[in-house]
Residue frames relative to the residue before (quaternion, step in Angstrom):
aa qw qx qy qz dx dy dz
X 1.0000 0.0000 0.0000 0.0000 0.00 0.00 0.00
X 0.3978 -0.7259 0.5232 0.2025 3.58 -0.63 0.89
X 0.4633 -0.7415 0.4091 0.2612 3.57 -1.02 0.66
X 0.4001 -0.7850 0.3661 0.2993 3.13 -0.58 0.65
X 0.2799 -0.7608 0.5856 0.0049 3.43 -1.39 1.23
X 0.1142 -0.8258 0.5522 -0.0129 2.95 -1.29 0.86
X 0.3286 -0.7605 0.4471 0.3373 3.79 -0.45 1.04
X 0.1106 0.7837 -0.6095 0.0461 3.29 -1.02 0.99
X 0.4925 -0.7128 0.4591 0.1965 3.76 -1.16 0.77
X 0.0667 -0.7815 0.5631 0.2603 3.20 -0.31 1.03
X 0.7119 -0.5649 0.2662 0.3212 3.70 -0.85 0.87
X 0.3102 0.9192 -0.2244 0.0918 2.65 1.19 -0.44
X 0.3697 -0.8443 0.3116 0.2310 2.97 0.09 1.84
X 0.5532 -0.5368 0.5905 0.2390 3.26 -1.52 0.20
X 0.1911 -0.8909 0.4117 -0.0190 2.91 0.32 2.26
X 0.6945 0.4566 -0.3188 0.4555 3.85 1.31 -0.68
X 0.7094 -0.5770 0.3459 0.2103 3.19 -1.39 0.91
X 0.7922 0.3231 0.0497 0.5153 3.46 0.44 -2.42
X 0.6361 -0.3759 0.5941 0.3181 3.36 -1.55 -0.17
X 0.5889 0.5338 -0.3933 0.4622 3.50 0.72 -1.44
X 0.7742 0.5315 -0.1700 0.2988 3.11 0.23 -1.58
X 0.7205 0.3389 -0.1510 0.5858 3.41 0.92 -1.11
X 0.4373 0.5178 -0.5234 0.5164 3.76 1.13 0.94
X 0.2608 0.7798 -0.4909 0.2880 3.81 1.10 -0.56
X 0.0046 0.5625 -0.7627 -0.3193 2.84 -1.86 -0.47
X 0.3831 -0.7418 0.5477 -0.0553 3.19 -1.98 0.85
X 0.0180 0.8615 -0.5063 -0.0345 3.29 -0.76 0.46
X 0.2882 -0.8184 0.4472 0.2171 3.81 -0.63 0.13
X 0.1521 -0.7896 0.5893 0.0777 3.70 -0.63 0.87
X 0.6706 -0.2796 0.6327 0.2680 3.09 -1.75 0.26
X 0.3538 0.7420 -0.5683 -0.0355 3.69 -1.34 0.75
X 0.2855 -0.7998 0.5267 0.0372 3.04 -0.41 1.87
X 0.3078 0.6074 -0.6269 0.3787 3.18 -0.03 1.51
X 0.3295 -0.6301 0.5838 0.3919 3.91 -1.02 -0.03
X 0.8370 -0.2358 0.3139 0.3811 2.92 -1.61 0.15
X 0.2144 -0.8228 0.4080 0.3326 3.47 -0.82 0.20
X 0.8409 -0.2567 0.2543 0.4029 3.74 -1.74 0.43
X 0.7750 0.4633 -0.2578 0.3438 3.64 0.77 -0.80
X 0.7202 0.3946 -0.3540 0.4476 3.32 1.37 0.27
X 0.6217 -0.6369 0.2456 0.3841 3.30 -0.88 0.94
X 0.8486 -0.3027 0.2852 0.3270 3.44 -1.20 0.46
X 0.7774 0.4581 -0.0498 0.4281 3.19 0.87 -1.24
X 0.7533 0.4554 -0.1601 0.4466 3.00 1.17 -1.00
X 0.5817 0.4846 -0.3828 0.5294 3.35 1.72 -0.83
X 0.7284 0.5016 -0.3915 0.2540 3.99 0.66 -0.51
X 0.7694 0.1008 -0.3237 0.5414 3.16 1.40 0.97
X 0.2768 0.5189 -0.6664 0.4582 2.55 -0.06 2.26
X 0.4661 -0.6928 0.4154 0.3609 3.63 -0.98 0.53
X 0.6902 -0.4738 0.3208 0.4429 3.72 -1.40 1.19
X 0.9187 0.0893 -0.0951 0.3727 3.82 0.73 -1.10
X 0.3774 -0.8064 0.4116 0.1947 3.53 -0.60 0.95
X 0.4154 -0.6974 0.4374 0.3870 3.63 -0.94 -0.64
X 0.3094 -0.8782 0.3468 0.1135 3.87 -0.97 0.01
X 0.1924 -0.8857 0.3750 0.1946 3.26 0.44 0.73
X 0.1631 -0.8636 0.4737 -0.0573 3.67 -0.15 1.15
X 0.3992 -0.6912 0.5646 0.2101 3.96 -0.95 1.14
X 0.7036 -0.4397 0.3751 0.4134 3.19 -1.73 0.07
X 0.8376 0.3346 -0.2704 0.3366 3.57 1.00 -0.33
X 0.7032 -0.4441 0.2177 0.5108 3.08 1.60 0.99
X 0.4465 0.7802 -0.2972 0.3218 3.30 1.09 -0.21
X 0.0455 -0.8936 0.4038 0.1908 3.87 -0.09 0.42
X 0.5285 -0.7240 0.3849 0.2200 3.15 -0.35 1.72
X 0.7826 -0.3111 0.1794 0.5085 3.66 0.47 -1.90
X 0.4196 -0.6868 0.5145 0.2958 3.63 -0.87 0.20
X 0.2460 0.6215 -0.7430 -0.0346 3.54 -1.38 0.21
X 0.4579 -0.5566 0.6931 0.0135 2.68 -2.51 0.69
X 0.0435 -0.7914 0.5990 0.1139 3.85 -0.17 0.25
X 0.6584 -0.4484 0.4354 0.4193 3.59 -1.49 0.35
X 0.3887 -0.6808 0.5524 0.2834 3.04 -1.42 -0.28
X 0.6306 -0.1628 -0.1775 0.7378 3.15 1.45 0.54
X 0.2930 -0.6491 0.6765 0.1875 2.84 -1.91 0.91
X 0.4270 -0.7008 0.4482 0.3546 3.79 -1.15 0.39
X 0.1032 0.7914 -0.5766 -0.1748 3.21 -0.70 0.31
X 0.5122 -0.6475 0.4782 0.2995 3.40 -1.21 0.46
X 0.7625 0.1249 -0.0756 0.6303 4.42 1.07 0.45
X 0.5289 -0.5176 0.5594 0.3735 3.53 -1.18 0.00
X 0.4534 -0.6983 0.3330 0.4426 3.26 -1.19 0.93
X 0.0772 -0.8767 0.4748 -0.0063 3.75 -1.26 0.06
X 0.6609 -0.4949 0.1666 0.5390 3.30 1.59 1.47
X 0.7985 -0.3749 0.3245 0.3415 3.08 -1.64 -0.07
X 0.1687 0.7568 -0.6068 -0.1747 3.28 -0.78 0.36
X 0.7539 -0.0602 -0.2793 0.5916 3.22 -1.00 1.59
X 0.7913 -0.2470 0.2566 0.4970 3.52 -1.08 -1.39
X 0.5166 0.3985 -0.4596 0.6026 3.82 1.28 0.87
X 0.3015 -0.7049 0.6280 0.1336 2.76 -1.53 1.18
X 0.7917 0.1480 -0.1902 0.5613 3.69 0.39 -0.90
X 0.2935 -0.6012 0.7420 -0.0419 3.64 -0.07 2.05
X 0.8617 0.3090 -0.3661 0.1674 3.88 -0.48 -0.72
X 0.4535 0.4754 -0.5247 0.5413 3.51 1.73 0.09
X 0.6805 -0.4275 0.5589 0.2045 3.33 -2.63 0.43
X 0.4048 -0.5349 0.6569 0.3443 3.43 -1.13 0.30
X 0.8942 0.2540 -0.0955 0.3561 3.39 -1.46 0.84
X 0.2349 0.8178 -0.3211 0.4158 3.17 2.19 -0.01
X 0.2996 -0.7906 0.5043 0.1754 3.47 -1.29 0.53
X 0.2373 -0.8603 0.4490 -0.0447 3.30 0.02 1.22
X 0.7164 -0.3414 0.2264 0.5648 3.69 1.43 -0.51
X 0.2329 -0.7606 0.5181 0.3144 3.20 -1.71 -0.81
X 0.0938 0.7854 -0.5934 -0.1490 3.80 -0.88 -0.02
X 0.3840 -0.7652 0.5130 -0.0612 2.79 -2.14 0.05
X 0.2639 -0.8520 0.4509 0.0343 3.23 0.03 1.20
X 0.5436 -0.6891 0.4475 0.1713 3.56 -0.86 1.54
X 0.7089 0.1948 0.0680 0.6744 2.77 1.09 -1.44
X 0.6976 -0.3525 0.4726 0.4071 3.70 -1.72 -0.66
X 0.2368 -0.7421 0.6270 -0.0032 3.08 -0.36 1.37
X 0.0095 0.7445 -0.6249 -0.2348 3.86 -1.55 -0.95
X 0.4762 -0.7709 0.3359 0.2572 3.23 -0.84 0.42
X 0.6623 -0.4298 0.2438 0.5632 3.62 -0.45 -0.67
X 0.6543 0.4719 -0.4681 0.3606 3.34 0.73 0.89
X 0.3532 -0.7569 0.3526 0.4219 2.85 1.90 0.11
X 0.3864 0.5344 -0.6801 0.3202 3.59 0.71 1.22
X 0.6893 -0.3765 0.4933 0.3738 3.28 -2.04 0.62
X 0.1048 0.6608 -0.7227 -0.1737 3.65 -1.45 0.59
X 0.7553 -0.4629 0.3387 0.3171 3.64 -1.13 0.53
X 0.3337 -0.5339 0.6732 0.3878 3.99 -0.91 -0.38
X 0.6140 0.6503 -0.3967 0.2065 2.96 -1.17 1.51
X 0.3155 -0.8507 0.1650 0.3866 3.13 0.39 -0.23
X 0.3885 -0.7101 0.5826 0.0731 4.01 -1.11 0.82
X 0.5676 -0.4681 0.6476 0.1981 3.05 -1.90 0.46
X 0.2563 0.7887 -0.5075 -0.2338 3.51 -1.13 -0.28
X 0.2962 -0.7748 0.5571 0.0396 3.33 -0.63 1.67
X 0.5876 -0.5862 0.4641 0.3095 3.41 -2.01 0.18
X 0.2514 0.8601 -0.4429 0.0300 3.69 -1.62 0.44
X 0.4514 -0.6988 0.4672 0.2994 3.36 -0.69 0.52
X 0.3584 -0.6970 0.5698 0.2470 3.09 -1.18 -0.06
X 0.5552 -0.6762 0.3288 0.3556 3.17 -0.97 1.04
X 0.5285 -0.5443 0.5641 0.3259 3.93 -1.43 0.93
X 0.4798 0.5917 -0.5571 0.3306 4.00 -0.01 0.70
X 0.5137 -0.5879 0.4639 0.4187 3.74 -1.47 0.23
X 0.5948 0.4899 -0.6008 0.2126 3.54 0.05 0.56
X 0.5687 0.5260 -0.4610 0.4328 3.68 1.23 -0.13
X 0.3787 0.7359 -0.5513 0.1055 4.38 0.88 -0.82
X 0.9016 0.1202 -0.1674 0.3803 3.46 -0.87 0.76
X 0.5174 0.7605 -0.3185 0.2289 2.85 1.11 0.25
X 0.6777 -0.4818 -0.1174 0.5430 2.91 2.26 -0.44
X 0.6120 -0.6577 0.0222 0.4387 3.69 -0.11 0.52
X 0.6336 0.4748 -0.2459 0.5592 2.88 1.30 -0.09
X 0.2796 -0.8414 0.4241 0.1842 3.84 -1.04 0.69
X 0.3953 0.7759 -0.3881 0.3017 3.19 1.61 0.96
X 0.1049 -0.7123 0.6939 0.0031 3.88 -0.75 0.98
X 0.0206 -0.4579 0.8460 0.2724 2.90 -2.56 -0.56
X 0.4212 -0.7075 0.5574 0.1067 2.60 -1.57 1.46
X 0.0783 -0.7516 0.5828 0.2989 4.11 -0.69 0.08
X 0.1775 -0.7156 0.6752 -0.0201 3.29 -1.36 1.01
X 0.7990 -0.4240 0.3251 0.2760 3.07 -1.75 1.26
X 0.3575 -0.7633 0.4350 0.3170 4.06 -0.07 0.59
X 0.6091 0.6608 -0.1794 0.4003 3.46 1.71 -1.28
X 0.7739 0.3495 -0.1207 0.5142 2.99 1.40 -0.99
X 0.6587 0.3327 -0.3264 0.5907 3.76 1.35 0.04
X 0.1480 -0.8310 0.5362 0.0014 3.23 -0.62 1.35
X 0.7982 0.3798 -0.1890 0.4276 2.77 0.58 -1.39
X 0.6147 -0.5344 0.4724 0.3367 3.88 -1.55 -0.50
X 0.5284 0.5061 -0.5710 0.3722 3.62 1.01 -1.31
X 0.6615 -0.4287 0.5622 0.2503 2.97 -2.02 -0.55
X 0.0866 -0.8026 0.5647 0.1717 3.18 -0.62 0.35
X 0.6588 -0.5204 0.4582 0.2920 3.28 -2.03 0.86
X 0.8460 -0.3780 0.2455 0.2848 3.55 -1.53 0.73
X 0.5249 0.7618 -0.0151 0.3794 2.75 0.95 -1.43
X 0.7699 0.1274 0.0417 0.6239 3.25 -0.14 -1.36
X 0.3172 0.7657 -0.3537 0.4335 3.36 0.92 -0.43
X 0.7434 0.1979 0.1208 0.6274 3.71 -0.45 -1.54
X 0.6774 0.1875 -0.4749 0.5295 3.96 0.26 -0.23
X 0.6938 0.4412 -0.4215 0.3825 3.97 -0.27 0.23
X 0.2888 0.6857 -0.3392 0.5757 3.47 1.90 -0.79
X 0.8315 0.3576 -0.0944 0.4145 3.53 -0.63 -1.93
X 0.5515 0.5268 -0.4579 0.4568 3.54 0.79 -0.14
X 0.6879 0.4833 -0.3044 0.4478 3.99 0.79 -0.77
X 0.6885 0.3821 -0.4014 0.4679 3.26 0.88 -0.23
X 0.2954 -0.7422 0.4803 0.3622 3.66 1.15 -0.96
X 0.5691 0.4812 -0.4354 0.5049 3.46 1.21 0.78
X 0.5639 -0.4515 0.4268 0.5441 3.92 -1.18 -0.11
X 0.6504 0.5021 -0.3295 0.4650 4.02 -0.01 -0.02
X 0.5886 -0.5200 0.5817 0.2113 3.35 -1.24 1.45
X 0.3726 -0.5791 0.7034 0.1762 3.27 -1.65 0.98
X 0.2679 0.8198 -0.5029 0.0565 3.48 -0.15 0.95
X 0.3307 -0.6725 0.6356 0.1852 3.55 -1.27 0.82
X 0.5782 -0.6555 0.4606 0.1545 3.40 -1.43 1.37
X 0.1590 -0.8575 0.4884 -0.0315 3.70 -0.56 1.28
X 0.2765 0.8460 -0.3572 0.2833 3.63 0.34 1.65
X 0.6085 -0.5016 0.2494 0.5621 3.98 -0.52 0.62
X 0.4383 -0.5669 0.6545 0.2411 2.89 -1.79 0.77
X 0.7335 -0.3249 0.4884 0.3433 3.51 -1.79 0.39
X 0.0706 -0.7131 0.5647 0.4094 3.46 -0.51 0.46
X 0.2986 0.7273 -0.5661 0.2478 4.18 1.12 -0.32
X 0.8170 0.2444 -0.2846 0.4380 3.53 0.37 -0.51
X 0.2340 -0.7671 0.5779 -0.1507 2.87 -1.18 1.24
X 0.6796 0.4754 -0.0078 0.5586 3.51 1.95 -0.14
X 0.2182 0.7200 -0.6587 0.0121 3.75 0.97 0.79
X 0.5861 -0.2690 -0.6881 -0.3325 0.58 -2.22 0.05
X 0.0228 -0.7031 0.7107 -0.0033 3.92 -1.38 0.03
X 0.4467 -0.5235 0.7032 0.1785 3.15 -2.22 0.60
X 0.0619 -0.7218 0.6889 -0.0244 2.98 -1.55 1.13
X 0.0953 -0.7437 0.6583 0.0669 3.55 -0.79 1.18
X 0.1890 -0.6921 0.6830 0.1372 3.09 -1.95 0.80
X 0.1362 -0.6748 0.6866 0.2340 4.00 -0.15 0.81
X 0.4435 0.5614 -0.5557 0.4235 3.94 -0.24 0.20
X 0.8283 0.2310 -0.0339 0.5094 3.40 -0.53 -1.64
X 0.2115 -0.7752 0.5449 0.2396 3.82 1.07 -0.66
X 0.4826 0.7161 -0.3781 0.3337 3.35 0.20 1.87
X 0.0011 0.8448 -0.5019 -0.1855 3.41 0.06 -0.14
X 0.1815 -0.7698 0.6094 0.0549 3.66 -1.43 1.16
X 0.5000 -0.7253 0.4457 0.1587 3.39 -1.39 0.95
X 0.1062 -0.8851 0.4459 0.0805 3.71 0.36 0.73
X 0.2240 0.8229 -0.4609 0.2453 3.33 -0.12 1.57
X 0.7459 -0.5427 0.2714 0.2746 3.72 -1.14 1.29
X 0.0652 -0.8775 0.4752 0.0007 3.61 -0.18 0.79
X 0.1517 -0.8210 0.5049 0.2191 3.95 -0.30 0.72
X 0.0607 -0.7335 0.6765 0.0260 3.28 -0.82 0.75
X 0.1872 -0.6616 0.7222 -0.0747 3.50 -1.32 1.38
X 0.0907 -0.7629 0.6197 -0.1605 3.43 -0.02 2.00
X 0.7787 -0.5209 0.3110 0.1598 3.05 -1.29 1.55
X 0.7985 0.1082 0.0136 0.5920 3.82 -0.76 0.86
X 0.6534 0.4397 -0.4040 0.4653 4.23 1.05 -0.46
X 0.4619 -0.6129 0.5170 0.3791 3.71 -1.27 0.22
X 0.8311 0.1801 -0.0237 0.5255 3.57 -1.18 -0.79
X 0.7572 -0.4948 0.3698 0.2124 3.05 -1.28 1.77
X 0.4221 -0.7624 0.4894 0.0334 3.51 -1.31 0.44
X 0.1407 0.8765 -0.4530 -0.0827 3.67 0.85 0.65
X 0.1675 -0.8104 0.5613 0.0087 3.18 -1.50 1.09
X 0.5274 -0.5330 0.5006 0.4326 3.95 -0.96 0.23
X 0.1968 0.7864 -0.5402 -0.2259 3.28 -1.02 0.16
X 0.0515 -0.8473 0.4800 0.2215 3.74 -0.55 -0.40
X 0.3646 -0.6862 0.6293 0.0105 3.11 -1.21 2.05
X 0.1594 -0.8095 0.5357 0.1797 3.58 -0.63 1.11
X 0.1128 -0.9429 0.3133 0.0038 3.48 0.02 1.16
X 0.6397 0.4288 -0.1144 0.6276 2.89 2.30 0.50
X 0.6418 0.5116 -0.2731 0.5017 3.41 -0.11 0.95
X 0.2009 0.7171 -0.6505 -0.1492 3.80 -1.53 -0.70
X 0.7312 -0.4679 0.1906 0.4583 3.18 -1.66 1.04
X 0.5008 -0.6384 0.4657 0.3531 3.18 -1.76 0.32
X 0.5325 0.7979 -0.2049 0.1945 3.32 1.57 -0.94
């Protein structure tokens, strides 16, 4: 019996700054490397040994990430519910980590440092400075690796104020969390939108749902190219 999959968006922020840039083409590799040195102990022992890489047209490697090896979730997934799609992950949840060779940005197109980050779940907040940005109010947030050690979750709060600390502005560094394509059927894989100008990383996600046995895999897609249009 095949396992059952679901298409799901990893928020995944819109890591490239320019137009120029997000005119690229992209590709994703396989990176058999572990986790890297900059995350604490804890955090790297649940992540998986190998990560993935987004790569430019000139070979060039854009960012790294590492995902858990299971994420908890509190249900199987089961669509939107209202304007949240993944109701069954935690706020503040750990979700992985990456790392930017260089200066990376997110999907606000703010500058994020070289280096490397946590990246946890979140909502955005129900005020008018988020309107149109999209329908849904699901992110991952990246946070300072030095300064997130541990795994629990953390509260809102500290959340988005440790978030904001990677960009160095008052606003969470946050990558955009939204349905994957269902066309793909084959991570990992690049997915361009010429519309929105972006491109997302479509890669295997384990979810370990409450009270269920063996791990849940799911599609996801981290948009790692691009920022809102709004």
């Amino acid at each position: 019996m095949r396992p059952h999959r679901v298409s799901l968006s990893w928020l995944v922020l819109a890591l490239l700054p320019t137009t120029a840039l997000a005119q690229d083409s992209y590709k994703i590799e396989v990176l058999k490397q572990p986790p890297p040195m900059g995350l604490s102990a804890e955090v790297r022992g649940v992540l998986n040994g190998e990560g993935y890489k987004v790569v430019d047209g000139k070979g060039e490697t854009y960012a790294e990430f590492w995902l858990r090896k299971s994420v908890p979730a509190s249900e199987k997934p089961g669509g939107p519910k209202g304007t949240i799609q993944f109701a069954f992950l935690a706020e503040g949840e750990l979700l992985g980590a990456l790392r930017f060779p260089a200066n990376g940005h997110d999907f606000r197109d703010q500058t994020i440092a070289k280096g490397v980050y946590t990246v946890r779940y979140g909502l955005q907040p129900v005020n008018g400075d988020h309107l149109g940005v999209s329908l849904y109010r699901d992110y991952a947030l990246l946070l300072p690796a030095a300064k997130d050690t541990a795994v629990a979750n953390l509260p809102q709060k500290r959340l988005e104020e440790r978030s904001a600390e990677s960009a160095g502005t008052s606003h969470p560094a946050v990558l955009m969390l939204t349905t994957a394509p269902s066309s793909v059927s084959s991570p990992p894989a690049m997915v361009n939108d010429a519309e929105k100008n972006t491109w997302g990383a479509v890669v295997p996600l384990s979810l370990q749902v409450k009270g269920a046995g063996a791990p849940t895999p799911i599609n996801v897609q981290l948009i790692v190219i691009g920022a809102a249009m709004v």
